[in-house]
N, C-alpha and C positions, 0 to 999 in steps of 0.2 A: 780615604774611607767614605767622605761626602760620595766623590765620584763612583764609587763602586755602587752606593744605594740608591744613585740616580741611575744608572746606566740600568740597574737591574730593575729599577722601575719601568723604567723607557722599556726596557723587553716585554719587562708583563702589559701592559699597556698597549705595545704592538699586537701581541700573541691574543689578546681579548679582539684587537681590532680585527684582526685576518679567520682567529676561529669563533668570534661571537661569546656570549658570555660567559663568565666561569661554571654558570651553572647547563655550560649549553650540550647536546647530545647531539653528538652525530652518527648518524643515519646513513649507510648504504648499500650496499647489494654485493653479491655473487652468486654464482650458479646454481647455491643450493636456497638461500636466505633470505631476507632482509635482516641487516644486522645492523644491532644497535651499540654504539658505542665499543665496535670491535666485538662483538658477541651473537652468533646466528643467532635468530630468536623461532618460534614456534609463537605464530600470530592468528588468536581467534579473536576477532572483529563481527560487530552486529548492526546494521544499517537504521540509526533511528532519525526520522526528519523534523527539525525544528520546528516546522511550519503543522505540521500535522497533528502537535499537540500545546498544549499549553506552557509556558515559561516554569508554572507553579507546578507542571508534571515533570520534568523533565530531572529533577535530583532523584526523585522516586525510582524511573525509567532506565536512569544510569548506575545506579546503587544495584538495581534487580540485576541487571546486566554483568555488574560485575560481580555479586552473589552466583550469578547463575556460571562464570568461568572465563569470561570474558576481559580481556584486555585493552580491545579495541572499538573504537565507534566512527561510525562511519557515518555521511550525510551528504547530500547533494547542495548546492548552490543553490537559489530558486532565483532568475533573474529576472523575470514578469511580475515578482512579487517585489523586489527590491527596488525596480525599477519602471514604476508603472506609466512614468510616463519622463521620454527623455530627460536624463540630466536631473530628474527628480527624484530621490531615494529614499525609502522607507525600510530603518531596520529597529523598527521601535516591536513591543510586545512579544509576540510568538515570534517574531521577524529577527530578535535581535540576536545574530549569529556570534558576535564576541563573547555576550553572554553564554551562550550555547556552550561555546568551543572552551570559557572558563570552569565550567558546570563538569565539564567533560574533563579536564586537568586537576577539577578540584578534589575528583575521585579517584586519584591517580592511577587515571588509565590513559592512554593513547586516543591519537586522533587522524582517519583520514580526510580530507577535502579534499568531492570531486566539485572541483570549479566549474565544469563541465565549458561553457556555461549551458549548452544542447544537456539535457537530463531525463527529456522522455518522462521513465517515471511513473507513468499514467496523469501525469499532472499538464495541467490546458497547456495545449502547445507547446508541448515539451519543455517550458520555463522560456521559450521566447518570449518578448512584448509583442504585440499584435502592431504597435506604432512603429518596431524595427520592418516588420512587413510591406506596411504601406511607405516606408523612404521609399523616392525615384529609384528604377534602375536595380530592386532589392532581390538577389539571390542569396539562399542560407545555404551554411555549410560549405560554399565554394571559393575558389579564388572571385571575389568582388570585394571591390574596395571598400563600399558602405559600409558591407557585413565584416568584414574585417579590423576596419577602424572601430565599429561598432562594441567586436566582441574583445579584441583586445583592452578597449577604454573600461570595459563592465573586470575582467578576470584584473586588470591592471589595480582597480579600485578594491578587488577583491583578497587581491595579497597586501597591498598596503595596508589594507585595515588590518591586516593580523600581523601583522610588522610591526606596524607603531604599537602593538598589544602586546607584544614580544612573545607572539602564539606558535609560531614553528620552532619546531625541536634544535633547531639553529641556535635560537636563541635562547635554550630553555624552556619551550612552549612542548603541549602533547601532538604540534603536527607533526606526525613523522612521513608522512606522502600525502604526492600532491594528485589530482587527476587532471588533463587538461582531455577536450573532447569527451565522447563517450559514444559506444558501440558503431563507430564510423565505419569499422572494417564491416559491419553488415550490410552494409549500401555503396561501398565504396564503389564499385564496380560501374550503377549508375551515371557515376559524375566523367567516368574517363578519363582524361591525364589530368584534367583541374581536382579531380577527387585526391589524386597521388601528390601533386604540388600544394594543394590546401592540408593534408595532415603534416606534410614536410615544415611549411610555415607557421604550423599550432605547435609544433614542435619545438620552434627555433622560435616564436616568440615565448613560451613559455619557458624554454632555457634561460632565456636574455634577463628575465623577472627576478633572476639570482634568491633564490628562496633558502637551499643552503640544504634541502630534502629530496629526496627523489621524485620524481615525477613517472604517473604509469596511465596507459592508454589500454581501457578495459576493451576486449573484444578487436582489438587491431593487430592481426599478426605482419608480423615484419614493421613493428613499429620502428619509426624514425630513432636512432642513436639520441641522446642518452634516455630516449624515454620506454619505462618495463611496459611491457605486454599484457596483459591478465586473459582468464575467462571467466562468460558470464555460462550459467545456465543451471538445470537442475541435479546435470550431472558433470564434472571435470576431472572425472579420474582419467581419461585418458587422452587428457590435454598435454601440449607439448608447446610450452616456448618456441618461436623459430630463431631466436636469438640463444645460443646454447649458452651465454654468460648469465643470462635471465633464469633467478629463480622459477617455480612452479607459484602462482599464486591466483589465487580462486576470486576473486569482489563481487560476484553475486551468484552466491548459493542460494536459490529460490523456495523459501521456506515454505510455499504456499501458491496462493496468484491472486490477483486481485479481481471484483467480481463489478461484471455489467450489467446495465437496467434491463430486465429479464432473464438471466441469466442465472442459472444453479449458485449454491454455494461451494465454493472447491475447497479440498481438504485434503491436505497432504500426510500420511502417517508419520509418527515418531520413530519407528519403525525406518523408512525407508530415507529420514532424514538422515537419523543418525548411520545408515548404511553408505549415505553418497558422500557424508565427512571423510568416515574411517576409511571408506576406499580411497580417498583422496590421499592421505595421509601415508596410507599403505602406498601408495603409490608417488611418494618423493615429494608431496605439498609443501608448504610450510608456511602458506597464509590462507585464511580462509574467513570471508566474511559472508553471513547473513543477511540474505536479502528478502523480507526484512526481519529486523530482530523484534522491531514494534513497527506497526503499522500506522496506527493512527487513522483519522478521520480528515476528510477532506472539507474544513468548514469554508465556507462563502459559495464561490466558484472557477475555485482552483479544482477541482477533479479534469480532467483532460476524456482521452479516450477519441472520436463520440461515449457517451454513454458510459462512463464512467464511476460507479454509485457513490454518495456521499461518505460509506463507510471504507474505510482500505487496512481493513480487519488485516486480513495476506494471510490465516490463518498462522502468524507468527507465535515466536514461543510468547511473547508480550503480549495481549491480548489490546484490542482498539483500546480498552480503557484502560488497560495497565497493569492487568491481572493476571500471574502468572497463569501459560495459558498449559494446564498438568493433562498429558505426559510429558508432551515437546517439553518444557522448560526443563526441568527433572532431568528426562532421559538423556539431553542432553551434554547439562551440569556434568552428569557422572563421567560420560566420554572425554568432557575439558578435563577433567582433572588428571586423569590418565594420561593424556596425549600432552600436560605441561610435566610430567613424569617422565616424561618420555622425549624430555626437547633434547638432553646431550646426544645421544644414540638417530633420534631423527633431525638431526641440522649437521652432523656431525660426521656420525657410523659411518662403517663400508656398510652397501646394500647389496644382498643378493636375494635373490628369489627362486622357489622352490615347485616345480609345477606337479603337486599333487593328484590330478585329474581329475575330470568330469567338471571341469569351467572351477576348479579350488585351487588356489595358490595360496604358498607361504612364505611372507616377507620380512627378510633378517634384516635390523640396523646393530652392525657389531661395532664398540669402541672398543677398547682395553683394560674399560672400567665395567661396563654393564652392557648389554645387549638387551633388547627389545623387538618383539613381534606381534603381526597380524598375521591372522588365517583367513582369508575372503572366498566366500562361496558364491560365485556370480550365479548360477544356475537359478533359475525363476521358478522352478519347480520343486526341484530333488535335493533333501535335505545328506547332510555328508559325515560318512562317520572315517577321520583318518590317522593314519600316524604319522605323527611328527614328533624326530628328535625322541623315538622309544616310548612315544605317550599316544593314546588316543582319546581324539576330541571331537565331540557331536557340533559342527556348524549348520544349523540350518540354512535352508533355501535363501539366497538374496541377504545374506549378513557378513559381518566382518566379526572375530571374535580377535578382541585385544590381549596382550601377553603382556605385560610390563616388564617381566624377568626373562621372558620366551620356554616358560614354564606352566606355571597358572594362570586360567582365562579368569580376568579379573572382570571384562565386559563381552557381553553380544549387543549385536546393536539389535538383534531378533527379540532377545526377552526382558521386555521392558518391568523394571520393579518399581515404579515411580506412581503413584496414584492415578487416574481423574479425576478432573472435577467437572461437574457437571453445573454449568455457571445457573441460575434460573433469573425473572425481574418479582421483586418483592414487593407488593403494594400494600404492606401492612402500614406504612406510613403515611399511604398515599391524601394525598390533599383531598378536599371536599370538590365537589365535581364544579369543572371551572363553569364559572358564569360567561357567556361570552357576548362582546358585541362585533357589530359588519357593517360594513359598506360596500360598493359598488366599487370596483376600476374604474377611473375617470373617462375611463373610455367612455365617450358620447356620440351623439351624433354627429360632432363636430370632426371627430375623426372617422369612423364607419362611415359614414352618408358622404360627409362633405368633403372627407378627402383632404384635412388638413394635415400636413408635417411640417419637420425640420428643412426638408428641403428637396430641390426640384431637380431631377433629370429625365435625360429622355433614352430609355430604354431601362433593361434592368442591371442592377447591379449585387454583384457579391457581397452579402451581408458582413463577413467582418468588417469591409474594405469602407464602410458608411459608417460600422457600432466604433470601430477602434474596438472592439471586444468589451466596451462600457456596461453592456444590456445584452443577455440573451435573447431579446426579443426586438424585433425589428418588424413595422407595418410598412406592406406597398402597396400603394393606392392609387387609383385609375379609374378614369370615367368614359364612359364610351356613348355613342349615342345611335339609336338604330329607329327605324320608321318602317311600314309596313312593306316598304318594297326593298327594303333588306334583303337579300339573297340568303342569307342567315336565319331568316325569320321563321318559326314555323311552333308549333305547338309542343315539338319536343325539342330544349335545346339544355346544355351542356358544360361547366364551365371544366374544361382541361389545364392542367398546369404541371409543367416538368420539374421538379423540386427536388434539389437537396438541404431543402430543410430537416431538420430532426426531428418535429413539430410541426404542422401545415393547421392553421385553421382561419376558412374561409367565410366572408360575409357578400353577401350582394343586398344592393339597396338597403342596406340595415339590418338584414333578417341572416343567420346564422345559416351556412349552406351545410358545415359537417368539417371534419378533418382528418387526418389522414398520421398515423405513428409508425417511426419506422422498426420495423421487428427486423430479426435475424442479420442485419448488419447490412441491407437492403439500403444502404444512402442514396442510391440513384433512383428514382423514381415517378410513376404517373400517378396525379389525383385527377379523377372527374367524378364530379356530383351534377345530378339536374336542381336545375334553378329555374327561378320564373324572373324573367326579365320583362321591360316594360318600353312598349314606341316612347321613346323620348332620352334621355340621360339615365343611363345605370349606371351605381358605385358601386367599382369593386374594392375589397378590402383584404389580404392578403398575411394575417398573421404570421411569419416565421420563427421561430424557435429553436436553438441554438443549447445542447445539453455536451458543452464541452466540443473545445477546436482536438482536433487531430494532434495526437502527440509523437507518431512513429512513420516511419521510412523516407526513402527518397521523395526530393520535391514535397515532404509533406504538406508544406508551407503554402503551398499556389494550389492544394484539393480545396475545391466548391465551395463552399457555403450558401445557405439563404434559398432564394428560388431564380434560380439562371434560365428559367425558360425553355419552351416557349411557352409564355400563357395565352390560353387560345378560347374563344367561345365557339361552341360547335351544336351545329342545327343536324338533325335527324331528318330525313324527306323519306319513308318510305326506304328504297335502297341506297337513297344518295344522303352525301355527307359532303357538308359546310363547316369552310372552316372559317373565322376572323380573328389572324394573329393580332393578340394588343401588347407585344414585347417592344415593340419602337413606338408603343405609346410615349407620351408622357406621364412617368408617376411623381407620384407626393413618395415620401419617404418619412417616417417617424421612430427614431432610435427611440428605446426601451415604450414603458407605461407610465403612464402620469405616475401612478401611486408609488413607483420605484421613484420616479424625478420627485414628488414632492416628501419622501422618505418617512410614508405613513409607518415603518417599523421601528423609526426612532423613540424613544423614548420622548423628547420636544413633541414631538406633532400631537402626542395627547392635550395640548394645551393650545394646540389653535384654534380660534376661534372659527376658522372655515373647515375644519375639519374635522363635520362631525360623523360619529358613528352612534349606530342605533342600537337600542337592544330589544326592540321589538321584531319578531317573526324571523327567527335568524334560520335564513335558507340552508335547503341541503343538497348540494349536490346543484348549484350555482356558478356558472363557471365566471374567471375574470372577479374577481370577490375577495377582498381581504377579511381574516379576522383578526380579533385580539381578545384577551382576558390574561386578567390578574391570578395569581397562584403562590403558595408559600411552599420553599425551599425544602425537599423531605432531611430528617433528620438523619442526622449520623453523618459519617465519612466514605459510605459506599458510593460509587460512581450511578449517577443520575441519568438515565435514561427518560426520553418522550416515545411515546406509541403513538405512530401514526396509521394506524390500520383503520380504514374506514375513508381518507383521505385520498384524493387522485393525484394531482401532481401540482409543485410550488417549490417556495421556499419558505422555510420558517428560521425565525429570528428570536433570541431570549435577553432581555433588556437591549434589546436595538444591536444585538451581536449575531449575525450569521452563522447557524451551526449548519448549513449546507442545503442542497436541493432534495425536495423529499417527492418520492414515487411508488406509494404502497400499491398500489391499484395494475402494477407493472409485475403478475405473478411469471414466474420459469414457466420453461414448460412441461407436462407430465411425468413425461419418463426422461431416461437416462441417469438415476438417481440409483446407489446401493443401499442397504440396512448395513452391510458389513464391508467396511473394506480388507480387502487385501491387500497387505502391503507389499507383496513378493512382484520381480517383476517394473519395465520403467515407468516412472510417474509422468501423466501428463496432467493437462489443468483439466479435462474433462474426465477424470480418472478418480471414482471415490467422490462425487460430485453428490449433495444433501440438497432438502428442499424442495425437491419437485414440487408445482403447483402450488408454491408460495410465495409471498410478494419476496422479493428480490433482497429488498430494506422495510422492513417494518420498523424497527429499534433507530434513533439518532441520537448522540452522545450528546448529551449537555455538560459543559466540564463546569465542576466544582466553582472555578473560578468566575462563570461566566453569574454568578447566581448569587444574590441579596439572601444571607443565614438570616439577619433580622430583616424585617417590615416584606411588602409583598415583591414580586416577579412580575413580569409582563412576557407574555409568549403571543407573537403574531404571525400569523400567515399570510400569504398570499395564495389563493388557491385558485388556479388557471382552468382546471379539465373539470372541478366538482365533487365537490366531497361533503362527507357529517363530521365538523367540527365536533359535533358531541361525544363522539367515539374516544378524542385524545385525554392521553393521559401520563401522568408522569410517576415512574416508578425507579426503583434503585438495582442495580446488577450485583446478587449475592452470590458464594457457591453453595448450592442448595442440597449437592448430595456427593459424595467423594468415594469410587468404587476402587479397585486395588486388585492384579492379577501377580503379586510376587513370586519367584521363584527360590525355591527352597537352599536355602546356605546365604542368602541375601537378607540386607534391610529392608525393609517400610517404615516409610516415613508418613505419617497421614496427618491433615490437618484443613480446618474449615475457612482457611485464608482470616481469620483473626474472629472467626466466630466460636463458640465451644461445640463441641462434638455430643448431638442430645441422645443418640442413638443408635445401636447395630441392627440394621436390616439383616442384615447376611452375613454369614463368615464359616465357611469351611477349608480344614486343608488336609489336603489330597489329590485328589484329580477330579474337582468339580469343573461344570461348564457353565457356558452361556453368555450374552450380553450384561452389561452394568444395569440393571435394570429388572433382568431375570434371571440371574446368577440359579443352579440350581446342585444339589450334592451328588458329587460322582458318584461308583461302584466303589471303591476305597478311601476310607478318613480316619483320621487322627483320632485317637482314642479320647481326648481330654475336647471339651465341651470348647469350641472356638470362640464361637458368640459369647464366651463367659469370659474367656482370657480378653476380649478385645475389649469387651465391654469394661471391662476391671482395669486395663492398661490406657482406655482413651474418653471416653464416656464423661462429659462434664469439663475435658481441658480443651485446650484451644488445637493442644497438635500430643500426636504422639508417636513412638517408633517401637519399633520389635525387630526381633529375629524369626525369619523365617525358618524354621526348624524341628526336626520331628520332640527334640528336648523340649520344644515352647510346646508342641500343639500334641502331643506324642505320638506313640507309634502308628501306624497304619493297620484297622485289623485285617486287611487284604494286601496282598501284593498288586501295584500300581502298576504293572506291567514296563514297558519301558520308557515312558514319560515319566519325565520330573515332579517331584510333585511342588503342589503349588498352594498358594494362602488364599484364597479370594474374600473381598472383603467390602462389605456396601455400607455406609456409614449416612447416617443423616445430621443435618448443619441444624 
């Protein structure tokens, strides 16, 4: 009897050892799925980055997430952040990814990790270190040894730590995939057979790492065995596996796009989102993740790009600060619900499909329990009225309309019943106007005139290849010396300089020549300004500027930086032209600015003794200039925003914390902008674009966490180009008015995101029109007083619902013709 209960222990004991814990889930694939634990699954996934918001946001972020239908969370690796300087690792604060990934299991939902360690992103240098750069001999992404040793040692350390956490579904953990690489198949072409032999061996090292989950390579068709395939983009309905074992699955549905300095705001509809799920879906998906679900903010100077803006809003259903962002969030929610309705019949069904006409099909998933349908109208134009199965049903133009039974449309993705909100910033709490004081950048003569740096070569060099990417800003310095029989010389002369800098601004002999910004994605380019030079020694002084490394395509890693030359002084004679290249000069070189190296944003530097600031005559519109003042915390629990409108370009800091680079002064340009989008028809980033003729970023996030509730705040700048500190201001992000376009036989849900509801603007139902803003009452309405029933159902609570219905709003005294009729409803917070 002993021996039996030994022997049967020794089994269990094996059986933990070979499949991992009792509590452990196994994860794998076939042609239609990922399936867990022997179960196809129907997987909605939402892309939120640790790094982008704060540790104290992140349960809020994950909670909405899975309120909103969500199952899954998704997130990249950040390896220039983890890793900022070889062999030295940082996963303390927002960094700290085990937390993350617990945060994420503690709400029991799923987890993917793209280790990448290449993530793009829009984040600097796509999460490379800039010190992996400058190793001897360094190619990315190819077969080379450096880079190779490099990336394996980084994903190596990246799965161990969720090992010994016991974080993958192997073990019990929410990882249930893993990513190695990312969008390689978009470049591969590029590298030629080292492009083909390098994903072969991200392959077969990331097999070797035995993680016990799948592994899948976004955007690489004909991925290397055993690793899945995916697509990115903003459409995948008519993606196809090249591996026919390989489910259908989607890792980045592009909910939006991210916005650059100068550049519009882009805005994707809810509308046309939830049209590129349902076609998905309709079309044999069965994973699909959000990219992003929350965007977040890019604090410090992790934004990548060039030109990358401090906010990376993405118009996501999560709004930068965390606020459901209504319709997207909403109109969404309702399609998850359905579509987890609908998982036996879609992982499962025989599918056949039904071609209706005029760009409209109808797609059957039949089991022997229940069947389930979509009706999709591709057509960009022409709305569809057809029969299916002895019924007819109205699909408009560009929608999908769901069936759960393959009877009644329980969804369109066209008629959205889900509110807006209309977010506003509140300064009813706002502090007493900050007192400020300033000083000068240390920038002196010592550097301008004399020419002093860090260190000496002779000729010029590539600016990261000197910063390590330490400092956005790098001086190159040079002295020349010219006398009257200069060939050069003459009354009109020139200084030239070939720059891909981001930022160019130039001194001679101490005195400020001008500078030069790059618009429209223009990185290559000529500065010449006239200058007055002098027989004897001139100092030239060469600011460079640096607003985010390159984060995309082939070789991205070895494009320009800084000012590569030639820089040249050029004399005018009448028709003839002199030129004196000073690129095999000798320059000084000086990485960053004093006041970055002596860390006047710290909180410390208040108390040094040589470091004083004044609060007499404080300039406007001074370039090279820091400020600071003191400010108390606004009240309550709304998200804290700063206005920096009036400001030109820097960084600013709140208690010595970097909330990112600020460029209000940097407006889009005039047109290209709609009042109305349409959502019919395919999305691009310039499609539905707001904002024309407005700074880019005026608003920067201040998180809750970053902020002293009691005693004061410190907020500092650095201001480079010249701005009116007095302009800022710090205010809270409320929803300030919530309109409502319901369709009749449906709910509304309304509510002021935890404010009370003080008042009805508007409410008719029938066939009124208009924008949220100027709603106005159709030709036919409800006999019974709208604005009375809303006001009596909502009026003084935090949230309310109703029935869209001619019983709630009564009859119509006109016939509506043949639109539906509708509630519309404008509510004040």
């Amino acid at each position: 009897m002993k021996m039996k209960q030994f022997n049967l222990l020794s089994l269990f004991l094996i059986l933990i050892t070979f499949f991992g814990s009792a509590n452990s889930t196994i994860v794998s694939h076939d042609e239609r799925a990922i399936t867990i634990d022997g179960q196809r699954r129907i997987l909605l996934s939402g892309s939120i980055h640790y790094p982008r918001s704060t540790s104290d946001m992140w349960p809020d972020l994950i909670s909405k997430a899975k309120d909103g239908g969500l199952d899954t969370i998704e997130t990249y690796v950040f390896w220039n952040a983890h890793e900022p300087s070889r062999r030295q690792y940082d996963f303390s604060g927002n960094l700290d990814l085990v937390r993350f990934i617990k945060t994420i299991q503690s709400a029991g939902l799923y987890s993917v990790l793209r280790i990448g360690p290449y993530v793009c992103a829009e984040w600097n240098y796509g999460g490379f270190p800039v010190w992996l750069h400058n190793m001897p001999n360094m190619k990315f992404r190819t077969i080379n040894p450096g880079f190779m040793n490099e990336m394996q040692n980084f994903t190596t350390k990246i799965v161990n730590m969720m090992k010994e956490e016991s974080l993958f579904a192997s073990q019990g953990g929410p990882i249930i995939l893993a990513q190695i690489e990312n969008e390689y198949g978009n470049v591969i072409s590029s590298y030629g057979a080292e492009g083909k032999a390098y994903i072969d061996w991200c392959a077969n090292m990331a097999n070797s790492l035995d993680i016990g989950v799948p592994w899948i390579m976004c955007q690489q068709p004909h991925a290397p065995q055993p690793m899945i395939e995916t697509c990115n983009g903003f459409y995948c309905d008519q993606y196809k596996p090249s591996n026919p074992s390989s489910p259908k699955m989607w890792t980045e549905n592009w909910t939006g796009w991210f916005k650059n300095w100068g550049g519009k705001h882009p805005y994707r509809t809810a509308e046309d989102l939830a049209f590129s799920v349902a076609r998905f879906f309709q079309t044999g998906g069965t994973f699909q993740n959000y990219y992003m679900y929350h965007g977040g903010t890019n604090f410090g100077r992790v934004a990548g790009g060039p030109y990358i803006t401090t906010s990376y809003d993405y118009d996501a259903p999560l709004d930068e600060y965390g606020n459901l962002n209504q319709p997207k969030w909403g109109h969404l929610k309702q399609l998850h619900t359905l579509l987890k309705s609908m998982e036996k019949p879609l992982t499962y069904g025989n599918i056949s499909t039904i071609d209706l006409g005029n760009s409209v099909t109808a797609t059957v998933y039949s089991t022997n329990e229940k069947s389930s349908c979509f009706i999709g109208n591709v057509n960009a134009t022409a709305d569809a009225l057809v029969n299916f199965k002895g019924k007819d049903y109205n699909v408009p133009a560009w929608s999908v309309s769901v069936l759960p039974d393959c009877d009644k449309e329980a969804y369109n993705t066209a008629r959205v019943n889900t509110q807006t909100s209309i977010i506003t910033e509140d300064s009813c709490d706002e502090p007493e106007k900050l007192k400020w004081t300033w000083r000068p950048e240390f920038t002196t003569q010592k550097t301008i005139l004399k020419g002093s740096g860090d260190l000496i070569a002779k000729g010029l060099v590539d600016q990261k290849d000197v910063t390590n990417d330490a400092s956005d800003y790098l001086w190159y310095m040079t002295r020349v010396h010219l006398d009257k029989k200069d060939p050069i010389w003459s009354r009109n002369m020139s200084l030239r300089v070939h720059s891909n800098a981001h930022v160019l601004h130039a001194y001679v002999n101490g005195k400020y020549v001008g500078n030069q910004i790059v618009r429209d994605n223009k990185f290559d380019y000529r500065f010449e300004k006239k200058v007055n030079l002098v027989h004897g020694t001139n100092h030239l002084a060469l600011l460079s500027v640096s607003v985010g490394l390159q984060n995309y395509g082939p070789f991205f890693e070895s494009g320009p930086t800084g000012i590569n030359g030639p820089v040249k002084l050029v004399g005018y004679k009448g028709d003839e032209t002199v030129e004196k290249d000073l690129s095999k000069h000798q320059w000084d070189y000086k990485i960053g600015l004093n006041g970055f190296n002596n860390k006047l944003f710290s909180l410390k530097s208040a108390n040094h003794h040589q470091l004083k600031w004044s609060t007499e005559k404080l300039p406007a519109d001074r370039m090279l200039s820091w400020y600071k003042a003191n400010f108390k915390a606004p009240l309550g629990k709304d998200p804290v925003i700063v206005d920096l409108n009036g400001l030109g370009k820097g960084e600013v800091w709140i208690n010595g914390q970097s909330i990112g680079r600020y460029w209000p002064s940097f407006n889009s340009s005039e047109d290209g902008c709609t009042e109305e989008c349409d959502y019919r028809g395919e999305y691009g980033s310039d499609k539905c674009a707001f904002m024309c003729g407005k700074p880019t970023q005026r608003w920067y996030h201040v998180p809750r966490s970053f902020l002293n509730d009691k005693g004061h705040n410190t907020i500092t700048l650095f201001e480079e180009m010249g701005g009116d500190p007095s302009m800022v201001k710090f205010k809270t992000v409320v929803t300030g008015r919530v309109c409502a376009k319901a369709h009749e036989h449906n709910k509304v849900e309304l509510s002021c995101n935890n404010r009370p509801i003080s008042a009805v603007k508007f409410a008719s139902f029938g066939n009124p029109s208009g924008l949220c803003g100027s709603f106005a009452a159709g030709t036919c309405e409800g006999a019974k007083d709208a604005a009375k029933i809303v006001a009596k159902e909502c009026v003084g609570k935090l949230n309310c619902t109703m029935n869209v219905s001619s019983h709630k709003f009564g009859s119509t005294n006109l016939d509506c013709g043949d639109s539906p009729k509708r509630l519309f409803v404008e509510l004040e917070c």
